[in-house]
C-alpha positions, 0 to 999 in steps of 0.5 A, spaced: 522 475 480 516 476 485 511 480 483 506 486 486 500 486 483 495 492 487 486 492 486 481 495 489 482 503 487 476 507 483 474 514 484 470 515 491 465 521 493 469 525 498 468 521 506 466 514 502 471 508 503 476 503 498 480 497 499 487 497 496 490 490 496 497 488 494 498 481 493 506 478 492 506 472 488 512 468 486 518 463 488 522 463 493 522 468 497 519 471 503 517 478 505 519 483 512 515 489 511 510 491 506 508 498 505 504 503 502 506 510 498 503 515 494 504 520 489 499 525 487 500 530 481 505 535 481 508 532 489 513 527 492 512 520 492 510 519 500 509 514 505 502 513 506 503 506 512 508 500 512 507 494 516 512 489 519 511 481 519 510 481 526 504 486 525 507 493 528 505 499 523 507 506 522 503 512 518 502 518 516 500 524 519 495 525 514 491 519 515 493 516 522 485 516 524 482 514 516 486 508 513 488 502 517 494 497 514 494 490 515 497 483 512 495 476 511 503 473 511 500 465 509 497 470 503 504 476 502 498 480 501 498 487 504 491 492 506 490 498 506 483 500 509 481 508 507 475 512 509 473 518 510 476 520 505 479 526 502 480 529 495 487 531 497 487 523 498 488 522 491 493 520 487 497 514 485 498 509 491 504 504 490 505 498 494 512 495 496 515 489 500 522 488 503 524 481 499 527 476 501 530 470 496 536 466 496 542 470 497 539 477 496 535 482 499 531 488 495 525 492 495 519 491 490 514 495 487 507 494 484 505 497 478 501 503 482 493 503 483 489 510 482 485 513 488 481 519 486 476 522 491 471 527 487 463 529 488 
């Protein structure tokens, strides 16, 4: 089984900056794309970035500009770089991976970190 651990929410002042990280861990097993997702109160669970192994990203609209993506793959570990955030910017993010172990493929979800954007 391989899990996804995620660190680095917390509450933020408006226009203030966070780290979420997303570390796989595990036994064999190898990682295609990794991504991050969100849900916020009362909406649909949404993608915020994903990543491929060679480093081609995608993003949401809503944060193309404010929030990079990015991946150490010697590490299985996942960044997603926030600033100027916004109170619509909160919600619980989520963390996921394409894993790959011997015989089968599937996706992998992290527990979920809250991001709180507030004065």
């Amino acid at each position: 089984q391989v899990q996804l651990v995620e660190s680095g929410g917390g509450l933020v002042q408006p226009g203030g900056s966070l780290r979420l990280s997303c570390a796989a861990s595990g036994s064999s097993f190898s990682i295609n794309a990794m991504g991050w997702y969100r849900q916020a109160p009362g909406k649909q669970r949404e993608l915020v970035a994903a990543i491929t192994s060679g480093g081609n990203t995608n993003y949401a609209d809503s944060v193309k500009g404010r929030f990079t993506i990015s991946r150490d793959n010697a590490k299985n570990t996942v960044y997603l770089q926030m600033n100027s955030l916004k109170p619509e910017d909160t919600a619980v993010y989520y963390c996921n991976a394409q894993v790959t172990r011997p015989g089968v493929r599937y996706v992998d979800w992290g527990q979920g970190i809250q991001v709180t954007v507030s004065s």
